[in-house]
Each structure stands twice: as C-alpha cells, then as structure tokens.
PLY file of the C-alpha trace (Angstrom):
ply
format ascii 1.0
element vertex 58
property float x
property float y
property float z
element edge 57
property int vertex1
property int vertex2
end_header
-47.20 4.51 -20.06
-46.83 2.43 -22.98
-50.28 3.17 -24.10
-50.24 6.22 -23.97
-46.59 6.57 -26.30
-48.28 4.01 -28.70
-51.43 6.39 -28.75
-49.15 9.59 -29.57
-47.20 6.89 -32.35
-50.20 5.90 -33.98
-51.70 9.36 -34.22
-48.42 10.60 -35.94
-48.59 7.91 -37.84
-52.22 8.39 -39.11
-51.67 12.38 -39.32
-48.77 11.56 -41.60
-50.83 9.45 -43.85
-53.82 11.53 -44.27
-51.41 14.80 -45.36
-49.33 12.77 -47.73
-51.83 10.04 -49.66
-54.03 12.49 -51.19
-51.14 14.70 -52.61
-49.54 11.27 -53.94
-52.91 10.29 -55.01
-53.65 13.87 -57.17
-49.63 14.32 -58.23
-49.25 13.96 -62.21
-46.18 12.85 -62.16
-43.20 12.87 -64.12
-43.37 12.37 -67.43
-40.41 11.61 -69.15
-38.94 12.77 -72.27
-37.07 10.33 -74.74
-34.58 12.84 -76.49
-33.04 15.88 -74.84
-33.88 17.71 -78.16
-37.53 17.40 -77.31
-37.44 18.46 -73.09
-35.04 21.23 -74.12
-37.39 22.71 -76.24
-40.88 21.51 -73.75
-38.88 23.07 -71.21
-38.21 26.45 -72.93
-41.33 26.83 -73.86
-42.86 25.80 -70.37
-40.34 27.89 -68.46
-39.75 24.01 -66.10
-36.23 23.33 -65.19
-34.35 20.17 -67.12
-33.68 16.81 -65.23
-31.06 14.70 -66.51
-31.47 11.10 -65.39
-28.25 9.06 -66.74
-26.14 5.47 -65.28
-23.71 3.63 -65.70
-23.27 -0.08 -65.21
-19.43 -0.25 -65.87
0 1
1 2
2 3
3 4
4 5
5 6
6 7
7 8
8 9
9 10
10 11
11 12
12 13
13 14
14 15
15 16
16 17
17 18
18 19
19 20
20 21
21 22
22 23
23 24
24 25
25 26
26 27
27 28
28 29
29 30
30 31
31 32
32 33
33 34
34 35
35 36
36 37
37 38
38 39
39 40
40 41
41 42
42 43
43 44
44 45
45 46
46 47
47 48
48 49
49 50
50 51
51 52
52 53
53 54
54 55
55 56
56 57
C-alpha cells in the first residue's frame, strides 16, 4: 500500500514540475519601473494594468 501512494505522490509531484518549470523558465518577468510618471505613461501606451508595490517599516 505504501508503494503504491508514494508512486501516485511522486507522479504528482513530477507532473507538477514538468507543467510549471518551463513556463518559469520562458516567463519575462516583471520589470519594474522607477517613477510612476514613467509606468503611467508605459502603461497607457501598452494598454497593461499599473502595480503599485509600496511598505512601510514604521
């Protein structure tokens, strides 16, 4: 019995890997803009949503 659940494991596992490393692998990324000036306008021309990324360390 256990071999068998450790078989259906490690194929989930291994199914899980080969969908997800080559879309990791090919992504581009995100490339981050310094200003909001600048990703407004990238964005309007691009037609992308905005992301704002902010913290606080208070």
């Amino acid at each position: 019995m256990f071999n068998s659940v450790f078989r259906r494991i490690s194929l989930g596992v291994l199914l899980l890997m080969v969908g997800t490393v080559p879309a990791l692998i090919a992504g581009e990324g995100v490339k981050w803009e310094k200003s909001l000036e600048d990703g407004m306008k990238k964005a309007a021309k691009t037609g992308k949503p905005i992301m704002l990324d902010f913290y606080t360390d208070w």
